[in-house]
N, C-alpha and C positions, 0 to 999 in steps of 0.2 A: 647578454643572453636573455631570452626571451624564454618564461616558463609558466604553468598552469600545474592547479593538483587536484587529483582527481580522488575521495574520496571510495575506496571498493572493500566494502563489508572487513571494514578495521583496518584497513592498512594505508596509508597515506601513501599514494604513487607520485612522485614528481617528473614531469614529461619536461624537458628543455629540448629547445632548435634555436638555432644561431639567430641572431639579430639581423644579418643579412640575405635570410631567406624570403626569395620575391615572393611577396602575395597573389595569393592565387588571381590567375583570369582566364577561362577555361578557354572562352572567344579569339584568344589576343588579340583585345584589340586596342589593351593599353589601357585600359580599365579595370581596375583590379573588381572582384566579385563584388567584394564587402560595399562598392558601390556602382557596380552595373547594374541596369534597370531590366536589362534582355541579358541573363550571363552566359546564354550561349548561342546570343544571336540570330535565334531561330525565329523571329521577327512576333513571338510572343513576351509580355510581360510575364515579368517573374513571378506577379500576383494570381497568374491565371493559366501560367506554363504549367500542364501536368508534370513535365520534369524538366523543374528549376535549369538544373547543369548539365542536363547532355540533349542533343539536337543538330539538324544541320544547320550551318551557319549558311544567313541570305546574303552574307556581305563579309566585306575585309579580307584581309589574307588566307582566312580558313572558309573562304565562301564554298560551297557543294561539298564539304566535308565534314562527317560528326564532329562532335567534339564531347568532350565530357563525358560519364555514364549514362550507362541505359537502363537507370534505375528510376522506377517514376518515384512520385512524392509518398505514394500510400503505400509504397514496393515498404516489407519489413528490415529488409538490407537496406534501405536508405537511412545512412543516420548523419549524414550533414547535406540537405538539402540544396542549400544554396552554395553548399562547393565553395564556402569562405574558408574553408580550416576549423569552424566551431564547430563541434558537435551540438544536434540539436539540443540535447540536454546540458550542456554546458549552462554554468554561472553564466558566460560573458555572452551568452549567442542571444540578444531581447531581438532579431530579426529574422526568425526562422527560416520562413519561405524568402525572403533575399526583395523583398516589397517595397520598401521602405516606410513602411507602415510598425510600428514595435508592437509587440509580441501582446502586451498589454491592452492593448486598443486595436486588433486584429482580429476580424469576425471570423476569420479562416487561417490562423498562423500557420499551420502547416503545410496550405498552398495546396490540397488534396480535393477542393471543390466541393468539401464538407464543411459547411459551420460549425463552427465548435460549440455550439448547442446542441447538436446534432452528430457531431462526433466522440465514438468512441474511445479515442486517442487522440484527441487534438493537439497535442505537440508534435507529434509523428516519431517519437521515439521507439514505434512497433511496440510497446506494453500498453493492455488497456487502462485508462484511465483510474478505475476503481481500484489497481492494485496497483497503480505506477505515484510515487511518492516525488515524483519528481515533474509532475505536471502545475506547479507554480504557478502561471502565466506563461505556460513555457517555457519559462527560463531554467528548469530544472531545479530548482533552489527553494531552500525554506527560508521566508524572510523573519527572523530572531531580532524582535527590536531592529537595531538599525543594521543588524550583523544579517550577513546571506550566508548558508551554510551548504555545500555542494552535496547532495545525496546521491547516489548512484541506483542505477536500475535495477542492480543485483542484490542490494538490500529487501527491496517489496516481493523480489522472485523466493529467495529463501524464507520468508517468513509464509510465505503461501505452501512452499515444500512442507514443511516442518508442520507448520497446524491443520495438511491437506482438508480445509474445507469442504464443501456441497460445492458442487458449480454453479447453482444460481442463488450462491450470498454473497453477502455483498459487505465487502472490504473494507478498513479504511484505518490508513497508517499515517500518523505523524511524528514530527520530530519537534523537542521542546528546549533543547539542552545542547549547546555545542561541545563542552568539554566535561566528564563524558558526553559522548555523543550518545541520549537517550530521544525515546518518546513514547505513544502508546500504541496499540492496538486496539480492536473492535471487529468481531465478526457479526454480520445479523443474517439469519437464515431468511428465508422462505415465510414460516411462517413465525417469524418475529422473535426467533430464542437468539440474546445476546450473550456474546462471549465478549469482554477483553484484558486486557493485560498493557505490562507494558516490557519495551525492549532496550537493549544496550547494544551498541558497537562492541562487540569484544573477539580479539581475534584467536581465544580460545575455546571459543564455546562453535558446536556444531552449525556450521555455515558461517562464522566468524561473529553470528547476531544471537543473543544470548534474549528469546523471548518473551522468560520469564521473571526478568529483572524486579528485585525486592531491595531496593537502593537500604530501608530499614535493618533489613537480616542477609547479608552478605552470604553465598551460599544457598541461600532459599529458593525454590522457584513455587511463581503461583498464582494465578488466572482468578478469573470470577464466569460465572454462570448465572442467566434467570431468564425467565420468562416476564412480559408485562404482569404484574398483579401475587406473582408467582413466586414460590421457596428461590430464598436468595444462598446459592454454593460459592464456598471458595475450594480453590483447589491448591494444594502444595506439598512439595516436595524436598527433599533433600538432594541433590546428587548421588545417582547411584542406589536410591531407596523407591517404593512401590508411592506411585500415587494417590495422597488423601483426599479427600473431603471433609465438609462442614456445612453442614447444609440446615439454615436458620429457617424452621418449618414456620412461623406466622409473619403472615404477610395480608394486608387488606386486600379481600377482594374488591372487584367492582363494584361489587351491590353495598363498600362500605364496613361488611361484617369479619372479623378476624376468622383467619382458616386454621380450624382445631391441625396441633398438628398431630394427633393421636390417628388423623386419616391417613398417614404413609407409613407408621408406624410396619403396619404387612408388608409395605412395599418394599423397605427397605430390608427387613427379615428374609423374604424369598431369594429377593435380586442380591443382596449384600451379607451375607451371612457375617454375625461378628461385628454388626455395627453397633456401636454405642451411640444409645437416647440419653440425654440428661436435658432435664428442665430449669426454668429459671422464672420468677415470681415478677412477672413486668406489671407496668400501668395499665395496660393491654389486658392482662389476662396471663396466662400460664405461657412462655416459650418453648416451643423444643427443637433441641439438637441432636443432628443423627452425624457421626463422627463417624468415618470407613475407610477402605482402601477400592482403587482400582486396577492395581497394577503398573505396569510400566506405560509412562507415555509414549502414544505410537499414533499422531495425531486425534485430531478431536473426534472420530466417529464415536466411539465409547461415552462421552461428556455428551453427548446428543441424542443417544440413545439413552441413557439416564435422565436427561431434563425431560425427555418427551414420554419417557413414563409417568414420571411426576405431575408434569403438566395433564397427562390422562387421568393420574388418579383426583388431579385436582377440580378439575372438568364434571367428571363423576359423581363427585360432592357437591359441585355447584348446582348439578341436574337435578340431585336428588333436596339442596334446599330449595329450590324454588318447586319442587310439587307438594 
C-alpha cells in the first residue's frame, strides 16, 4: 500500500491507493508524467506549457486528440499542475510545473510565466502568498530542523476568518513546533500597527486553530498590540469572558524622551469607562497602566480602532513637544 497524510486544521487524514496503481501519463505515451518532459504532448515543454497536462497531442496514439484538463497553470482549480498525482502543496511534489528543474532552484515553479519574484502565488496553490503557509519553496512544508512538517491551506484561510483583518495588511504565519503543532502570527497594517500572537492545531477550538495559544496559562487567550515607538497592549481572555487589556503607557519616543503616560489618562476615561490606572516607580520615570475590557472578540476591528486613538493622542503630544 502506498499512502501519504495530509495534515487539515487538527485532524490527521490518511489517503491510501494500492501499490499497483499505473502512474499517471496523460499522453500515453509510455511515459509516466513524474517524467515526461511534454506531458501532454502538445509539442510544448512543460517549463513553458501554459497548461502542463492538458492539450492536443502532435503525436503517438492520442495524436489530434485532447488529452488531460483544460485547466491552465494560473487557473485557481489547478492544484496538481503536472498531472503527476502530487498536489502542488504536497511534502513530496519539489517539481511543481513537471520541468525538471526542482522547486528550489525554479525561477517560475509554478510554470504560470510569472517569476516568482514577481508572483503572487508562486506555488500555484491559488492562495496568495502572504497568507498561504505553505509556500516553502513550494514544496508546501515547514522545514523543522531536519523534520518537514505538512501544513495545509486551510490553516492560513481560517486564521484570516477569525482575525478578519484590513485588506491591505499584510500577513505572516508560521509554524515552530510539530507536536503540538504550534507557531505565531503577525498582522501589520497599512500604516505600521503590529498585531501578533501565537496559534495551535486544536481540533476544538473554532476552525480547528486555537489563535490565541498561551502554552503558559492553559485556557488563556491573548494577543499583543502596538504601534512603532507606541503604548505596548496585551490582550486576554478567558473563554466565554469579555476581552481585556493592558496597556503599558511609557514607551520612548523618537526624539528619545519617555511619553508621560498621564496623556491618555482622558482617553481611556471617555472611550473605556471603568478602566483602571495604576502606576509603578521605574528607572525611567513613573509607569502607567490602564487595565479594561472590550467585550467579546469578533475580530480585530475594535483593537485598531483603539491603537489608532492612542497612536492619535500620542501624535498630539509629540506636536505639541516639539513647539
Amino acid at each position: 500500500m502506498k499512502s501519504f497524510a495530509a495534515l487539515t486544521l487538527g485532524t490527521l487524514v490518511l489517503f491510501t491507493a494500492t501499490a499497483h496503481a499505473a502512474p499517471a501519463d496523460t499522453d500515453r505515451d509510455g511515459i509516466p508524467n513524474s517524467r515526461d518532459t511534454d506531458i501532454d504532448n502538445d509539442g510544448l515543454r512543460n517549463g513553458v506549457d501554459p497548461n502542463v497536462d492538458g492539450g492536443v497531442a502532435k503525436s503517438g496514439r492520442m495524436r489530434g486528440r485532447f488529452v488531460g484538463d483544460r485547466l491552465t497553470n494560473a487557473d485557481v482549480n489547478e492544484t496538481d499542475i503536472d498531472g503527476d498525482g502530487l498536489l502542488d502543496g504536497s511534502i513530496k511534489e519539489t517539481d511543481i510545473d513537471g520541468d525538471s528543474v526542482v522547486n528550489a532552484k525554479d525561477k517560475d515553479m509554478d510554470g504560470d510565466g510569472v517569476l516568482n519574484n514577481r508572483d503572487s502565488d508562486m506555488n500555484g496553490d491559488s492562495y496568495p502568498d502572504l497568507i498561504d503557509i505553505t509556500n516553502d519553496n513550494g514544496n508546501g512544508t515547514f522545514l523543522i530542523g531536519d523534520e518537514a512538517l505538512p501544513v495545509t491551506k486551510e490553516v492560513s484561510l481560517a486564521m484570516v476568518e477569525i482575525l478578519a483583518p484590513p485588506p491591505d495588511a499584510l500577513i505572516t504565519v508560521k509554524a515552530y513546533q510539530v507536536d503540538p503543532t504550534v507557531g505565531v502570527w503577525s498582522v501589520l497594517t497599512a500604516d505600521r500597527l503590529l498585531f501578533s500572537g501565537s496559534w495551535k492545531i486544536d481540533a476544538n477550538a473554532p476552525g480547528g486553530v486555537n489563535l490565541f495559544y498561551l502554552a503558559s496559562s492553559p485556557g488563556e487567550n491573548r494577543f499583543y498590540g502596538q504601534y512603532p515607538f507606541g503604548p505596548f497592549t496585551f490582550y486576554n481572555w478567558l473563554d466565554g469572558e469579555p476581552v481585556g487589556f493592558s496597556n503599558s503607557a511609557l514607551q520612548e519616543s523618537p526624539s528619545g524622551e519617555p511619553i508621560p503616560g498621564t496623556i491618555f489618562e482622558s482617553f481611556f476615561a471617555q472611550n473605556y469607562p471603568g478602566t483602571r490606572v495604576s502606576t509603578f516607580a521605574g528607572n525611567l520615570g513613573t509607569i502607567y497602566f490602564f487595565d479594561g475590557q472590550l467585550g467579546d472578540f469578533n475580530g480585530l476591528a475594535p483593537f485598531i480602532t483603539q491603537q489608532r486613538g492612542l497612536s492619535g493622542v500620542l501624535l498630539q503630544w509629540q506636536s505639541s513637544v516639539k513647539k
